[in-house]
Structures are given as C-alpha cells and as structure tokens.
N, C-alpha and C positions, 0 to 999 in steps of 0.2 A: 707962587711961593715954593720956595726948597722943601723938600722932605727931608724929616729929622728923624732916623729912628730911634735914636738915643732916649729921645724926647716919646716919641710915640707908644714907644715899647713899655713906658711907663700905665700909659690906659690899657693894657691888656692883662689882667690878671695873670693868667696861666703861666707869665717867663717872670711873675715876680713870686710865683711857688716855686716857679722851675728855672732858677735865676743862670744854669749852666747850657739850658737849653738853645739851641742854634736850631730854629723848626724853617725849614727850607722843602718842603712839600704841599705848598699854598695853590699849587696848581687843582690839587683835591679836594682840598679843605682850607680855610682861613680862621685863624685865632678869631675871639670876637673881645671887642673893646667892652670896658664896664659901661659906657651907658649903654651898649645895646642890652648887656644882662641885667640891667637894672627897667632897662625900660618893659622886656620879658615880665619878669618879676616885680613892678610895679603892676602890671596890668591882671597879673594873678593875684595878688594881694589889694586891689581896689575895685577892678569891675568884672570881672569873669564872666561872662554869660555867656549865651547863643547870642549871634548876631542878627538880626531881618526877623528876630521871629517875637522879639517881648516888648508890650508897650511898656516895662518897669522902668525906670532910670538907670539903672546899669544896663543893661541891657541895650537902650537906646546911645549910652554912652558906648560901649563899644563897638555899635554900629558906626557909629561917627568917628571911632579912631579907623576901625576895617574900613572905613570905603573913605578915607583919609590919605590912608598909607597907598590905595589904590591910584588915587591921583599925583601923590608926590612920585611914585613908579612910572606912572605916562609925564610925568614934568620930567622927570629924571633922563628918558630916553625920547622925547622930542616926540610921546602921538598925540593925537589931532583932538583925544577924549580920554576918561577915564576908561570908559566902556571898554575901550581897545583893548583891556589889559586883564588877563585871567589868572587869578590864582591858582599853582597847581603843586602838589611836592616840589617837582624840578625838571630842568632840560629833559631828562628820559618820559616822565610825562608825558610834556608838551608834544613832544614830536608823534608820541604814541596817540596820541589826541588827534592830530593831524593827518598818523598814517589811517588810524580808523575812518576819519569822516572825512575828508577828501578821499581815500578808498573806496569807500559804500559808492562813490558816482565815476570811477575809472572804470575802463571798459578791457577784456582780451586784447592784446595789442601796445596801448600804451604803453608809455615809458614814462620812468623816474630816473632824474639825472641826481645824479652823485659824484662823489671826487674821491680817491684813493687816499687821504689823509683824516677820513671820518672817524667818527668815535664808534664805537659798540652802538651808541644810542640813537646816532644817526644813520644807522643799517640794517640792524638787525627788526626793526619795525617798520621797514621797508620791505623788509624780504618777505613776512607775512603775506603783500599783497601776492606775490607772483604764484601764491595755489589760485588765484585767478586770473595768471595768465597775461598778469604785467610784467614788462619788463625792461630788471634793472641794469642800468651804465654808469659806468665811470669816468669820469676826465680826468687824465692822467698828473702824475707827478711828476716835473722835469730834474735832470739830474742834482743841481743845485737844492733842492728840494724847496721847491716853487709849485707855484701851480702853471699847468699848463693852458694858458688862456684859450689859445686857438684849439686846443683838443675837444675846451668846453665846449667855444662854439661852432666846431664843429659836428659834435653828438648832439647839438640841440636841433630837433624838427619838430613838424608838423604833432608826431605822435607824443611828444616829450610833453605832458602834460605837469608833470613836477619837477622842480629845481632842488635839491636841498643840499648845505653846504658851509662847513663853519668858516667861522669868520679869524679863526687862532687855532692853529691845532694844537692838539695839547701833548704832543708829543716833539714836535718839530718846532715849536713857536712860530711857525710859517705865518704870517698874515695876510688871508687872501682881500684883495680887492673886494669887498661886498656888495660894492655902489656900480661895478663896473658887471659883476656878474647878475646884480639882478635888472641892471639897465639889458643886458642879453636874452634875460628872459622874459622883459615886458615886451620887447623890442617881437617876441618870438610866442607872446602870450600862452608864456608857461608861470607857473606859481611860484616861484619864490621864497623861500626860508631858509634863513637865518640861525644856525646851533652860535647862540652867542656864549657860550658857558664859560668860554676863555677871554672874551673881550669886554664884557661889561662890568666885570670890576679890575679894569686894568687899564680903560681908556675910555676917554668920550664915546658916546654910540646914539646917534640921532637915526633913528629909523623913517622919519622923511628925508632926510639927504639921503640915506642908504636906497629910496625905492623900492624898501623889501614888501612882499604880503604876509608875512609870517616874522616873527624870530623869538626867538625860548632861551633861557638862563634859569639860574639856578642861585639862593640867595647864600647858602653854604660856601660858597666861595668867593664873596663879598662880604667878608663880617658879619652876616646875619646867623639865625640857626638854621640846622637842620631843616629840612621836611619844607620849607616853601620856596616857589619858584614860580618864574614869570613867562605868560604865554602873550604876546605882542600878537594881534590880526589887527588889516584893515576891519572894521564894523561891518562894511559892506559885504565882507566874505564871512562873517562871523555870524551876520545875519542869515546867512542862507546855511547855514555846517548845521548837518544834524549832531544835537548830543551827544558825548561821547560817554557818560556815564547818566542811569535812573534812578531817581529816588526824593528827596525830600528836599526844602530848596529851592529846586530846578524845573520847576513844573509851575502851570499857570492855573491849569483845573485838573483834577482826577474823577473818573466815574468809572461805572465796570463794564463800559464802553473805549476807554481809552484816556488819553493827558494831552492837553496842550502843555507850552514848555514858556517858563519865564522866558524877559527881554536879555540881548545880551549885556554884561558878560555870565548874568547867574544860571545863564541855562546850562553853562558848562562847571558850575559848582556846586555839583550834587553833594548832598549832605553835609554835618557841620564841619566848618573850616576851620582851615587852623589858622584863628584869630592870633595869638602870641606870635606865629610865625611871619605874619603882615606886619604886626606892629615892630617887630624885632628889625626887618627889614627895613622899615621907613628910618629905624634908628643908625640902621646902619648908611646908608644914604645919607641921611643927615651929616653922619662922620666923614663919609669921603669928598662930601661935595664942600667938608670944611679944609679940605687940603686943597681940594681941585682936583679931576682926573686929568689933563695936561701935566701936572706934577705927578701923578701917580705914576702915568707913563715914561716922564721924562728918566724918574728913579729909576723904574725895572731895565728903563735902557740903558743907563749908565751902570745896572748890576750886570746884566748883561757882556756890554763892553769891557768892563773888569774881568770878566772871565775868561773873554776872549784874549785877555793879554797874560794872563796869567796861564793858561790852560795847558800850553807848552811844555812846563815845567813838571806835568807828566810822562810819561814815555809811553806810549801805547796806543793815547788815551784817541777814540776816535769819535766826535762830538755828531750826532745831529740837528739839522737846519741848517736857515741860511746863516752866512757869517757875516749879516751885516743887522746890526740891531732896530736899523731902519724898518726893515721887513720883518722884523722877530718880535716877538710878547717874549716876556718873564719867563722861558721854558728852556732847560739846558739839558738833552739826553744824553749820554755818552755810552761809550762800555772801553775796556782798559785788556787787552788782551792781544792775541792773536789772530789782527784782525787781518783780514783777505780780502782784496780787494773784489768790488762788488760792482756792476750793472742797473743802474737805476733804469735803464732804456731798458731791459731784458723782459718784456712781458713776462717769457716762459718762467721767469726767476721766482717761484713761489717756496721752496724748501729755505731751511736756514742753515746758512752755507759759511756762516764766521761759528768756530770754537773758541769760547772765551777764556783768556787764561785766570779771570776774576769774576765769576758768575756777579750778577748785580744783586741777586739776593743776600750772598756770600759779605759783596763789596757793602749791601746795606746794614747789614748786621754790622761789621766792622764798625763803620760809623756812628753806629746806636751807641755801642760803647764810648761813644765818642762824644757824647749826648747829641748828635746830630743828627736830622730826621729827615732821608729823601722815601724817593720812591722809587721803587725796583719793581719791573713784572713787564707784562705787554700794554700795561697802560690803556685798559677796554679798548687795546686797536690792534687787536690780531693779526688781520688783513694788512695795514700796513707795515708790520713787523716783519710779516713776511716780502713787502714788495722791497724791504729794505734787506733782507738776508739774514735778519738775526732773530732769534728766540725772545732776547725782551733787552731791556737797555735798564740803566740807570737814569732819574731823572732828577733834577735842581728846580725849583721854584720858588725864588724870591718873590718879595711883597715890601709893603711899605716898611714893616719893622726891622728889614734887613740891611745889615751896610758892608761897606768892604770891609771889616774886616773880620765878620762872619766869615763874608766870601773865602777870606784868607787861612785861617783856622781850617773849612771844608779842605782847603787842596791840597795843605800842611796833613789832615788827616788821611786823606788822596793819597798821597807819597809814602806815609807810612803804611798805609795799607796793602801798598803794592811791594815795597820790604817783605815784609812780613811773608805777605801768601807765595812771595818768592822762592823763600827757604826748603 
C-alpha cells in the first residue's frame, strides 16, 4: 500500500500540538504514533513490575509482554529464535558490547575492518582495542560516494578478525550491500556486524538473507522511545561471548567464590530493564509492519527523488551521496556556499578545505524560524567530514509523515535563506 502522510500524521500527537511544525530530522530521532504512547502508559498504569524476578500477577504479566516483544523483534528481522535478540539502550550499546567481549579474545596483531562512512559509534569503540595492539582499517569511499567493494576485499586477511560496517550511513544515505559484505567475510572467516541504525526502520532487514553474525539498531528512530535498542547475534556466538556487564539478572549462581552467568540472551541483561521501552517498541513494529516497510522505502525514495528535482533551484547548494535513490535511504546532506571543489580519491585530504558562505548551524537556525527542524553539525561522523573536506553539512530526513510539499515549503525556506544571509 501507498503511504499517506496526511493521514498518518494525524496518529502522531506532537504536529497536532505543533500543527505548523515540518520535523525533517528523523534520521535522529522519530515522532512516536499514540498507540505507542499509549501502550507506554498502559503498561505503567496496569502492570509495572520487575520482570523474571516476581511469582505475583503483574509481575508475571509483564514478563510475558517483555519477552513478547522480544520475539515479535526476531519475527520482525528474520532470526532463527528469540534468544538471538538482546535488549540494550541502543546501536552505541550494542557495538560497545561487542567491542568489549570479542576484544577480551583478540590478540596483538589482528585487525578490525571498518569503512570510511561509519558513525562515531561504530569507531570510536573500536579504537579502545588498539591499546592492545589491534589494528584498525578502513575500506575506502569511492568518489561517488559508494563504497568501495574491492578496497574491502582487499584489506580483508588472514589477520582481519572483525568486520563492522553500516548498512545506511547516516550522513550520505549511501546503502551498502550487507549481504554481499558479510558473504566476504564468511567467505574470509571474519565476524561480521551489522550498525543497522539507519536501515531497520526504513526498509525490510532479514538477517539470514543478510549472512550477518551481529547487527544492532536502535528503537528511537523507529517510533519507539528512547533508551531501547536491539542487539541481533547468531546464539552460537552469543553462547560463547563473555558478559559485558555484572550484576543482578545475569548470573545463574553467586557465592564468595565466584558466578555462573544466566542462558542466553539474559546473560547480557544485567539488572532491571527497561521493560516500557520493549513494550513501546513491539508497539511500534506493530505500526510499521501495518504500512509495510517496502512502502516505507518506496516513500523515502520517492522524497528523495523530489529533492533531487527540485534541488537545483538553489544556487550553491552542494548535496551529499549518491544521486540515485536506488542506492540512497531517506538522508539529504548538503551545504550552500563557496564550495571548492574537493578529492574524494586524496587520502592526504584530511583538513576542511570548503568555507561556507551559510554555516549549517546558521542555515539551521534560519529554518527553526521557519518551524522547520533539520540537522546541522558533523553528524557523530567526524572522520568522514573530514574525508569529504568540510567542517559539518546540513542534513534532511524525511519519514513516513512527510510529503512533497513539506519537501516544498523546506526549499521555498532554502531560497529565502540564502536572500537573506546574502545581504
């Protein structure tokens, strides 16, 4: 079915308090639809308790919604059990989960592959390991702003014992092949993972077609709230990962001797969870799987494509990614100035070498007034800000409640903006 946002936008509180509001920075954060706030606050108003731990009635009812919502999350992204699937705050989490306890068995020597369009939260918890003498690579970014397949496999060896790698970057919309890079890494019997943060509330995402051993998101940007997110392992790797946090929960015996550690996934769910933020999620799922995600994608491409026809009609304006919505997620960066042209091939190229005639903080404020909401900064991706040559960009992210002529209004504001700071 078609997406309607007219329609849609009507379940979302927040733009019928804020009825002039144009929220186009979903790449962050997403509005959440009343039944998820209701189903929130149904579950605080009826059964609130600890979950695993009370034989009371409530208690055991919200066991059964918590590890409910745990199975509609593995139905949701195609794994093989419920077990596969760990609660955590979010993608930063997860991966930090990951760098810990596959860390604890890496040796001096090894390597962790990585790709030049990661997020903050897929690197910087990488970098930890190398005070033991890991070390980390990159596969490059080709001019187009693609990934460079042959670079990956090329840096992959014998010593490349980690793979990690999103699947949408959330700067470029770039969307990498997942299926094809972790077929590279089985093929090369390295690990595997997955930063799904940008693709799982914006398209189908079957983690056995994908071949992944890992992949993590985040519920905050699929209609859910805050603070929960999803850590995806095979079982059989998740069987063997030590702990990443101790305490209450996640243990099978305690004495002043030592702890055995719950079955997976509870060994990695030390102390009490956040039961609201499971159940909020399953609510949200509920909502998208009532659209379809082929329909959610098909929208952001078709917002996308609009942009791209209309984009012209700024003077300046120099967009990041690819230009074809095929390869792109719901992600429009630009910056509107004096821009110079730049070297994507230029290893050496690390300083930021465009002066902007509309800083993006500047162009985002504008916009506020505008009641229109992006996002301006380096977008937790420093590193590729810099392989790009600029200090931070502007960024667009539509979602289902946007239509064209949001889109329309944003570039009408675009124009004016550029007036203005002209003067």
């Amino acid at each position: 079915m078609s997406v309607n946002p007219e329609r849609l936008k009507k379940d979302f509180p927040i733009f019928s308090n804020n009825p002039d509001l144009i929220y186009l920075d979903n790449a962050a954060t997403t509005q959440k639809p009343s039944s998820v706030i209701r189903a929130v606050s149904d579950y605080y108003a009826t059964i609130n308790s600890n979950v695993h731990r009370g034989v009371y009635k409530i208690s055991e009812e919200a066991t059964e919604m918590y590890e409910g919502s745990r199975k509609k999350v593995s139905e949701f992204i195609g794994a093989r059990e419920p077990a596969e699937i760990v609660f955590l705050r979010n993608t930063t989490e997860a991966i930090n989960l990951l760098s810990y306890t596959l860390g604890r068995k890496l040796k001096k020597g090894d390597e962790v592959l990585l790709t030049e369009m990661e997020h903050h939260s897929n690197l910087v918890p990488w970098y930890f390991l190398r005070e033991a003498g890991i070390v980390i690579k990159f596969a490059k970014m080709k001019a187009d702003f693609t990934l460079d397949y042959e670079d990956f496999q090329d840096k992959l060896n014998t010593r490349t014992v980690i793979a990690s790698f999103t699947e949408v970057s959330n700067v470029l919309g770039t969307i990498n092949d997942v299926r094809e890079l972790s077929n590279m890494c089985r093929e090369n019997s390295t690990i595997s993972i997955v930063d799904a943060a940008q693709s799982v509330p914006h398209m189908s995402v079957d983690v056995r077609a994908i071949g992944c051993d890992f992949l993590a998101f985040s519920g905050h940007k699929m209609l859910a709230p805050a603070g929960i997110g999803v850590l995806y392992g095979r079982k059989d790797l998740l069987d063997r990962m030590h702990p990443f946090l101790g305490g209450g929960e996640m243990i099978g015996e305690v004495d002043y001797n030592g702890a055995t550690y719950a079955d997976v996934p509870w060994k990695f769910e030390a102390g009490t969870q956040n039961v609201e933020g499971a159940v909020g999620l399953s609510a949200a799922i509920d909502y998208l799987k009532s659209i379809g995600m082929d329909s959610v994608r098909e929208h952001e491409r078709s917002m996308i494509d609009h942009i791209f026809k209309i984009m012209d009609t700024i003077g300046d304006l120099r967009q990041f990614g690819p230009m074809d919505s095929g390869k792109r997620g719901g992600v429009f960066s630009f910056n509107i100035g004096d821009v110079k042209p730049f070297d994507l091939l230029n290893q050496s190229n690390t300083k930021f070498a465009i002066s902007h005639s509309i800083h993006p903080h500047d162009l985002a404020a504008f916009l506020d007034r505008n009641n229109i909401a992006v996002r301006s900064g380096h977008h937790c991706a420093m590193p590729l800000m810099g392989r790009m040559g600029v200090s931070s960009t502007a960024r667009v992210s539509p979602y289902i409640y946007n239509d064209e002529r949001e889109l329309d209004l944003f570039f009408d504001a675009l124009s004016n903006c550029r007036k203005e700071m002209a003067r």
